[in-house]
FIMIVO-768262 format. One record per residue (C-alpha): x, y, z; residue in three letters. Coordinates in steps of 0.02 Angstrom, whole numbers, plus 32768, in hexadecimal, padded with zeros to 4 digits. Example, Ala and Ser with C-alpha at 12.3 -4.5 7.8 and 13.67 -1.06 7.14 Angstrom:
BEGIN
82677F1F8186ala/82AC7FCB8165ser/
This chain:
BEGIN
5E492CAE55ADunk/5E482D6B5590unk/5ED42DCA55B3unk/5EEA2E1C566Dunk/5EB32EE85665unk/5F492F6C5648unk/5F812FD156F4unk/5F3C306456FCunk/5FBB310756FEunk/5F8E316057AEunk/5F4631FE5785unk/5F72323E582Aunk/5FDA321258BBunk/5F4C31CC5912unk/5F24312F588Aunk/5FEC30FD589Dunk/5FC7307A5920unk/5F52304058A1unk/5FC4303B580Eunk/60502FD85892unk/5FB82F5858B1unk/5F882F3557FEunk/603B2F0657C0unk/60412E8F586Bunk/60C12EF158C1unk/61042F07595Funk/610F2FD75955unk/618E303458E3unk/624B304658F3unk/627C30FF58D3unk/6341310858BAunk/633E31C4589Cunk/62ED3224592Bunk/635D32A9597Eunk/634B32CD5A49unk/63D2335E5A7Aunk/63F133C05B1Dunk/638234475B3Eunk/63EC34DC5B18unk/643C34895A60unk/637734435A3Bunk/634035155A4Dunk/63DA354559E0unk/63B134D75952unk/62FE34EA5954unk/632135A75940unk/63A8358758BAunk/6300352A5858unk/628535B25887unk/630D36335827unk/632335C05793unk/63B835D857A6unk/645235AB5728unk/646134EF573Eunk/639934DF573Eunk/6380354256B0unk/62AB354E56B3unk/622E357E572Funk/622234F657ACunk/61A034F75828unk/61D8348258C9unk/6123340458DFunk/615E33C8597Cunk/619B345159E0unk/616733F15A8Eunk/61C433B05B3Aunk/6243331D5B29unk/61A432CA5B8Bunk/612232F35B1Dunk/617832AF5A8Funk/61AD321F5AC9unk/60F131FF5AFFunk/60C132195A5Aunk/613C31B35A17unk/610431235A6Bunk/602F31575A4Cunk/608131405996unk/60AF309659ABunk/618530AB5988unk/61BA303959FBunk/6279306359DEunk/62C3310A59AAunk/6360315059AAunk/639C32075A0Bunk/642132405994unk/648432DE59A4unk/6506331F5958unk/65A633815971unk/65D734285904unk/666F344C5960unk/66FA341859BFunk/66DD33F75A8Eunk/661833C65A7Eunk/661D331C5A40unk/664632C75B06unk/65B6333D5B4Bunk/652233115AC9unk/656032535AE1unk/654732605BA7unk/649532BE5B87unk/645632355AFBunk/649931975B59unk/644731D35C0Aunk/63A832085B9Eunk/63A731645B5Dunk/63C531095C06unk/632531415C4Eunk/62B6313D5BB4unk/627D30935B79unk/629430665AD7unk/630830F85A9Eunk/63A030B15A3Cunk/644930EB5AC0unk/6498316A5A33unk/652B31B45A24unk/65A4323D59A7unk/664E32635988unk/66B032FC592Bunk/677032FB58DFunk/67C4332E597Aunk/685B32D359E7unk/67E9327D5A70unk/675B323E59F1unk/678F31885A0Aunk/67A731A75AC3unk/66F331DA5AE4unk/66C131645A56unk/670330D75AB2unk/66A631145B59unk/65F331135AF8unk/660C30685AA6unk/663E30245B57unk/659030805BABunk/6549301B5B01unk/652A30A85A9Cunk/64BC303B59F9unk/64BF30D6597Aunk/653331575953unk/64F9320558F1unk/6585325B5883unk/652432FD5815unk/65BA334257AAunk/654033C85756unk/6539340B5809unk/65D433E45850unk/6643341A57A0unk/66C333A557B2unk/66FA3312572Bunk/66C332635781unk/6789321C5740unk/67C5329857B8unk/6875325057F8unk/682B326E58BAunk/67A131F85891unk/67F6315A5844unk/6810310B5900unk/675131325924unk/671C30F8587Bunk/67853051589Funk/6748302E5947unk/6695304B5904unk/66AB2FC65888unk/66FE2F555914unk/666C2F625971unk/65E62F6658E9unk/65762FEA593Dunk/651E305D58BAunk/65423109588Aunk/64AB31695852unk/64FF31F457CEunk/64B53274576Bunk/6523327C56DCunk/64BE32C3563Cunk/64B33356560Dunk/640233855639unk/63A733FC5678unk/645234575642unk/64FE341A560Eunk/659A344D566Funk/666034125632unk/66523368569Funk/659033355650unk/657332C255CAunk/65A9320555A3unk/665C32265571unk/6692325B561Dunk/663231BE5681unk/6670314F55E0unk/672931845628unk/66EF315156D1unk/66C530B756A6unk/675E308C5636unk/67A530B756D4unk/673E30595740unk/66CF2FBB56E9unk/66902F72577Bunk/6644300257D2unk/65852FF557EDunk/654D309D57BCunk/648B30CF57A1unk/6492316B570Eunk/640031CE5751unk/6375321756D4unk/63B7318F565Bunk/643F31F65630unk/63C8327A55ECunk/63CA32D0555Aunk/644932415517unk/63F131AF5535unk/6446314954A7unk/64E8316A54EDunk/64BF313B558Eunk/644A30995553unk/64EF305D550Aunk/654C308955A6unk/64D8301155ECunk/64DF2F835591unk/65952F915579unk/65BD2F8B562Funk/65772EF056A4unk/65532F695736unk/6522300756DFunk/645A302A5706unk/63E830CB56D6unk/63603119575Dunk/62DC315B5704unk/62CC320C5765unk/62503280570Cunk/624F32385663unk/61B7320D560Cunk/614C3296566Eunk/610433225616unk/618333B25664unk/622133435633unk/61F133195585unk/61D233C65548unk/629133EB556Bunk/62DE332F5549unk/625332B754F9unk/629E31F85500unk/62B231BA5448unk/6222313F542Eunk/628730D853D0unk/62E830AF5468unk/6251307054C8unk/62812FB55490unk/63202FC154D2unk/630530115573unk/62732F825585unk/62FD2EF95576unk/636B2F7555E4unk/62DE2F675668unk/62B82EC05658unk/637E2E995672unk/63792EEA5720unk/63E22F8356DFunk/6340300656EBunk/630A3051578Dunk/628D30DB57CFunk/62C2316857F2unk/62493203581Eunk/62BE329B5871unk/6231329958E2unk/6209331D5942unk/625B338F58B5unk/61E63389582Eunk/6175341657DFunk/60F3338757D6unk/609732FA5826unk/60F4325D5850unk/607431FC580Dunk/60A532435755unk/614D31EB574Eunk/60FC31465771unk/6067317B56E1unk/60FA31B15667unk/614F3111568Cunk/609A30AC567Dunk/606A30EE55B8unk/610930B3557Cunk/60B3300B556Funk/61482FAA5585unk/60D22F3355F3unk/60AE2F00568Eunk/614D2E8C56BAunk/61CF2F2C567Eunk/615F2F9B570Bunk/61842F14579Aunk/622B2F095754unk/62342FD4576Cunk/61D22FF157F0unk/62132F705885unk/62662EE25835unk/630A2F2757EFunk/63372F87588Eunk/62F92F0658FAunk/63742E9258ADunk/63FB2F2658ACunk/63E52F395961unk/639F2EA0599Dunk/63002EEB59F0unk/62902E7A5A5Dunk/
């Protein structure tokens, strides 16, 4: 019996359906894809169109559509589940994005009811309100928001989190640019703090993936989303040491690896994170495992 024929990367957008077919799979689970109101969504698609200090590089938004034409394409896609993360920068926004993502995500099928918090007095107040309107994922972006994630304020959020077991997407590496509160040391402290939380490090903790591999394996409910690495615009800034591919396989196949895209802001096509994630020929069962079966199981989707 000869072996079955290798997926095929999607060269384009239009072939992912094709690539979700071949690996026998439902569609694709997207952890990392960011819907914000109107006004904030204009604001930080300016701050990338200026490059500005946290960005660090030209950045050209791909997707600079409606909410409603990219959900549609979303769902032409295949991703099946997705997340609308946003994220608060300053005191007094957190309760307002919250009401905006879990309404979003009321009245668009299959989009994950997400949620955020900042270090302020009444984080576990309106923390408490989005778990009980089941809020599934939480967003926290210290780069952005420039505070240290063992803040005092957050240690009754952090604990009700864990309670509850929801996850907590975070972007806590350094890349594309390192701030005071970036890095593994910080989120280490958090979890010495907190062991049981269920946090997802987004861009696999980017540019120190070690760090954040061992971060993963050390703690039961630690996972990575793979946001942006392994396409061509990441790696020219923060290539993923080859010699880590065998671990993140085993990562992967031990549920702790999910997709992540930062869909729709991306300088490229979605199809190249699925490509990049494709020619790491970690095989086929790692992809389901990535694609749909480790969020699936995360979130218990139908």
């Amino acid at each position: 019996m000869t072996d079955p024929a290798p997926v095929v990367p999607p060269a384009a957008d239009d072939r992912v359906p094709d690539f979700c077919r071949d690996l026998g799979l439902p569609g694709l689970a997207d952890v990392h894809v960011h819907f914000l109101p109107p006004r904030l969504l204009r604001r930080v698609w300016a701050y990338f169109d200026a490059a500005g200090p946290l960005v660090g590089t030209e950045w050209p938004i791909r997707y600079r559509w409606s909410d409603a034409d990219r959900v549609a394409h979303l769902r032409r896609l295949g991703v099946r589940a997705f997340s609308a993360l946003a994220y608060a920068h300053r005191p007094g926004m957190a309760a307002e994005l919250n009401r905006w993502t879990l309404d979003f995500a009321h009245d668009t099928p299959g989009c994950l009811a997400s949620a955020t918090f900042y270090p302020e007095p009444d984080a576990p107040v309106y923390v408490e309100a989005a778990l009980a309107e089941g809020a599934q994922v939480f967003k926290l972006h210290l780069q952005v928001g420039g505070f240290s994630p063992t803040d005092p304020a957050l240690d009754p959020v952090w604990g009700m989190l864990s309670d509850a077991g929801v996850p907590v997407v975070v972007h806590a590496g350094h890349a594309p640019v390192g701030t005071t509160h970036t890095g593994p040391d910080p989120f280490a402290a958090l979890l010495a703090r907190h062991p049981r939380l269920t946090a997802v490090v987004a861009h696999l903790g980017a540019p120190d993936y070690r760090a954040f591999l061992d971060l993963a394996e050390t703690y039961e409910r630690v996972r990575l989303d793979t946001t942006m690495a392994f396409t061509p615009f990441f790696d020219q800034f923060v290539p993923f040491p080859a010699d880590e591919l065998p671990r993140l396989r085993e990562l992967g196949l031990a549920g702790k690896v999910l997709l992540g895209s930062d869909f729709p802001n991306i300088p490229y096509p979605y199809a190249d994170q699925l490509t990049g994630l494709a020619r790491l020929d970690l095989g086929d069962d790692w992809l389901r495992a990535v694609c749909w079966n480790n969020a699936a199981a995360l979130f218990d989707l139908p």
